[in-house]
C-alpha positions in Angstrom: 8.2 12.5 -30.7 6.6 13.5 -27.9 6.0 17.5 -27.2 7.8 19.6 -24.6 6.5 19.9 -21.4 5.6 23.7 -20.6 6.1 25.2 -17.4 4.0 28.3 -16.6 3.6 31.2 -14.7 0.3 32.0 -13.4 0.4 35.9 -12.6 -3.2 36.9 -11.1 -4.1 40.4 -11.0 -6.1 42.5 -9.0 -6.7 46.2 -10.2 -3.0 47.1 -11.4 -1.2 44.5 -8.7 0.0 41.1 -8.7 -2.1 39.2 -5.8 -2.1 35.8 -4.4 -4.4 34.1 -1.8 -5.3 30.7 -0.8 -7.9 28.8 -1.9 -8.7 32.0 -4.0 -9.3 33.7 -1.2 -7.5 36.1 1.6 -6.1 38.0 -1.3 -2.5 40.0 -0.6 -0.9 42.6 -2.7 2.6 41.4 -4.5 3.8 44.3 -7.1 3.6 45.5 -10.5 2.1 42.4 -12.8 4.7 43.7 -15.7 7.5 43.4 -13.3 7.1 39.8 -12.5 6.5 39.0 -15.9 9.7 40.6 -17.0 11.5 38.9 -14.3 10.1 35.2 -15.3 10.6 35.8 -19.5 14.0 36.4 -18.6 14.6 33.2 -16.7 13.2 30.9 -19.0 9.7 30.8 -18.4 7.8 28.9 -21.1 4.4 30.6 -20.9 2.6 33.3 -18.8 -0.1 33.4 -18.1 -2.4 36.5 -16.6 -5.5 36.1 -14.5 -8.3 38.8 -13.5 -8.6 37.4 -10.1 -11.8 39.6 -9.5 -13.0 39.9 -12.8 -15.7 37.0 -12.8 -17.3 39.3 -9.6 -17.7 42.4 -11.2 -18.7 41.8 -14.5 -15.7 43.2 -16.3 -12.1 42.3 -17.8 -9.3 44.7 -16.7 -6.5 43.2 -18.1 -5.8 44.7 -22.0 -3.6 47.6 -20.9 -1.6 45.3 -19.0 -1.2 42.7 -21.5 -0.4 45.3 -24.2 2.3 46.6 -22.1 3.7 43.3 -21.4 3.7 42.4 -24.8 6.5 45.2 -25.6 9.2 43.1 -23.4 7.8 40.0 -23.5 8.2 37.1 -25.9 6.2 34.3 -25.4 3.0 33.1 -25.6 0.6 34.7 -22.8 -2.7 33.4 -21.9 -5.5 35.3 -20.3 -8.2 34.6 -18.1 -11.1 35.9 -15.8 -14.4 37.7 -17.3 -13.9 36.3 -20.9 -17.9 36.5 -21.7 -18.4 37.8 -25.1 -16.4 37.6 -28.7 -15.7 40.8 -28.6 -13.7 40.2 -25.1 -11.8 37.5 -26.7 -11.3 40.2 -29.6 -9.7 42.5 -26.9 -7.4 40.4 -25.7 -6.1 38.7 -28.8 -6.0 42.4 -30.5 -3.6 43.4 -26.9 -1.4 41.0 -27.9 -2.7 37.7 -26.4 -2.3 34.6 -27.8 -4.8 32.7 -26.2 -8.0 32.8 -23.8 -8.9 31.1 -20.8 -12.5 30.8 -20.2 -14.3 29.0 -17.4 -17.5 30.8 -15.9 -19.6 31.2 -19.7 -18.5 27.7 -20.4 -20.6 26.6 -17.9 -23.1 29.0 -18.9 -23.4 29.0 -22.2 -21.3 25.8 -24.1 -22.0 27.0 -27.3 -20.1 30.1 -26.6 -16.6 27.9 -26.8 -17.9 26.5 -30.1 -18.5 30.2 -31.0 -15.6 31.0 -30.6 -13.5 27.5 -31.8 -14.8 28.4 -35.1 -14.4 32.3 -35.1 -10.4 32.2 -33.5 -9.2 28.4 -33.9 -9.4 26.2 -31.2 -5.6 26.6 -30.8 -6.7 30.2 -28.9 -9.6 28.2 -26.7 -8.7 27.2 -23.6 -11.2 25.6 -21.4 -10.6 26.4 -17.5 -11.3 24.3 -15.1 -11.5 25.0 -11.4 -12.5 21.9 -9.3 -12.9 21.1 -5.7 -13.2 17.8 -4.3 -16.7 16.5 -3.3 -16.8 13.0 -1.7 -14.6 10.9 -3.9 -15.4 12.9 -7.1 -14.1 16.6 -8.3 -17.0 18.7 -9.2 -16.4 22.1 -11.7 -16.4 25.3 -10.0 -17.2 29.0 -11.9 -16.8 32.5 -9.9 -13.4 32.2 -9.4 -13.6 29.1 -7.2 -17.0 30.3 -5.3 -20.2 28.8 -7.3 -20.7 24.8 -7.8 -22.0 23.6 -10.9 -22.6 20.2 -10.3 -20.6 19.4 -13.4 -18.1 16.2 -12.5 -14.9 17.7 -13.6 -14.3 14.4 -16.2 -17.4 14.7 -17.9 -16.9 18.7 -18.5 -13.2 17.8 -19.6 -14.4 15.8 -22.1 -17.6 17.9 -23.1 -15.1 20.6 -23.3 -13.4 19.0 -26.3 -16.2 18.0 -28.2 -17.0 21.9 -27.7 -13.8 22.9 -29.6 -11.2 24.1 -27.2 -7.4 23.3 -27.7 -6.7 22.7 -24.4 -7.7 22.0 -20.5 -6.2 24.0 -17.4 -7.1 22.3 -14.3 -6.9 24.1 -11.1 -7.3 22.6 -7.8 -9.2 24.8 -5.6 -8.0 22.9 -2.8 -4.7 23.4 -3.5 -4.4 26.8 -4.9 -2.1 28.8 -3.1 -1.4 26.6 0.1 2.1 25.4 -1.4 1.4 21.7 0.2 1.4 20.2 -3.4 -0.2 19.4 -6.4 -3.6 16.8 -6.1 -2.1 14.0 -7.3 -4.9 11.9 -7.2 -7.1 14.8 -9.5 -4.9 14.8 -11.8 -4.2 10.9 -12.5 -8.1 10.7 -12.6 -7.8 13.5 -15.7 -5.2 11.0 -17.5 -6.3 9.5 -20.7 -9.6 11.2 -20.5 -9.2 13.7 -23.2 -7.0 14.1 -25.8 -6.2 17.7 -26.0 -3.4 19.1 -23.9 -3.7 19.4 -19.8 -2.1 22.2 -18.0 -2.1 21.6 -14.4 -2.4 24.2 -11.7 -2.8 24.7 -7.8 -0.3 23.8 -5.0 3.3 23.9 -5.9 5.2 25.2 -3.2 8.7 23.7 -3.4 10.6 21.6 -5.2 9.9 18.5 -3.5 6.7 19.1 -5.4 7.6 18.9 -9.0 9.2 16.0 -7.6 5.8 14.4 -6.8 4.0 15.4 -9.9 6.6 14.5 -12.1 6.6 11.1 -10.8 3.4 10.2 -10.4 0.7 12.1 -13.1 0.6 12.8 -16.4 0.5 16.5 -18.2 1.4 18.6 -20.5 2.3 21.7 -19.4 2.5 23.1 -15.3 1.4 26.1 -14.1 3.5 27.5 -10.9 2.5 30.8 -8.6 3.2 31.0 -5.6 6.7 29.1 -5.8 7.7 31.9 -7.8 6.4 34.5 -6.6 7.9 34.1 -2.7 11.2 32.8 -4.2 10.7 29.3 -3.0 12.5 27.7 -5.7 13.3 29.6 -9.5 12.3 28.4 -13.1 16.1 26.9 -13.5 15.4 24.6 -11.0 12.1 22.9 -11.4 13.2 22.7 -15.0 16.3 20.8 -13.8 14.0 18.7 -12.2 11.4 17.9 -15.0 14.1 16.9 -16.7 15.6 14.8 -13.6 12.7 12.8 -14.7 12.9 12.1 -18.0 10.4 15.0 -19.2 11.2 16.9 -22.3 11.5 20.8 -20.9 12.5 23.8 -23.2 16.2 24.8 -22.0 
């Protein structure tokens, strides 16, 4: 039987507020990150999942006290992700109560960190991040929070990615990322079949016209929302309605 789809909600922080830009950039100030987190475990959120939105800049991870907090009222499975370099940063965050790490920028710096770190925590706790624009008709990895190109074609690192040890891929358009005009499509049916592993989708969900389009045309295993959230576009009841309009298995 096939497993649940997961819908997810991407929280990015900024100091001690919730923030969302476009594109990663133009950042603006939402609230109190424990707030919205409350707010989306209540409504049936499947996953959240917290994001240092400045962390990759300045060297540092700011999220523990925040996580710890939101572990008191929260009861599902968080992520988190932004300036995960070292083992003891994955320490911190699994000791604050996370369950798993997202980790893009040392990936690309230094592979045999994820296989570190497979081995040390289970690859069930290794996420691999993705961030990707689009170059010409290919998708090329980005690192610094959506600023630095690697020249890595996003298919090949999926797959290397794997091999490395991690449990699962989050793709983020770039492109997309907080301009609500929909999820790339086209990115994401390219990522089908090409590993094995779970993909979590991210970047561009603005209504629900949206889920309609993803649901319909790509393949994934769990979706990561923002901004649709956050500015009350549409509500967690909703899009799950509409996974399930589809034929997608969804936790009720």
């Amino acid at each position: 039987m096939m497993s649940k789809i997961r819908l997810i909600a991407r929280i990015d922080i900024k100091g001690e507020n919730v923030i969302k830009g476009i594109q990663f950039d133009g950042l603006r100030k939402l609230g109190n990150p424990n707030e919205f987190a409350k707010k989306y475990y209540k409504d049936g959120i499947d996953e959240i999942f917290f994001m240092d939105a400045v962390a990759s800049l300045y060297d540092r991870n700011g999220l523990y006290d925040i996580i710890d907090q939101a572990c008191k009222e929260v009861f599902i499975p968080i992520t988190v992700g932004g300036g995960i370099r070292t083992i003891e940063d994955i320490k911190m965050a699994l000791d604050a109560g996370a369950d798993k790490v997202a980790i893009n920028t040392q990936a690309i710096k230094n592979p045999e960190f994820i296989k570190k770190a497979s081995r040390m925590f289970g690859r069930q706790c290794i996420v691999g991040s993705i961030e990707t624009k689009k170059r010409g008709e290919k998708w090329e990895a980005y690192i610094d929070n959506g600023r630095e190109k690697t020249g890595k074609d996003v298919e090949e690192w999926a797959a290397e990615l794997e091999d490395l040890g991690v449990g699962e891929i989050m793709l983020t358009s770039v492109d997309r990322d907080g301009t609500q005009q929909g999820f790339d499509i086209e990115l994401i049916k390219s990522m089908c079949g090409k590993v094995t592993v779970p993909l979590i989708v991210s970047g561009g969900a603005g209504n629900l016209s949206h889920i309609n389009d993803i649901c319909k045309a790509a393949c994934f295993d769990g979706l990561v929302i923002g901004s649709v959230l956050h500015y009350e576009k549409s509500d967690i009841f909703s899009i799950k309605n509409e996974m399930r309009q589809h034929n997608l298995r969804v936790r009720l």
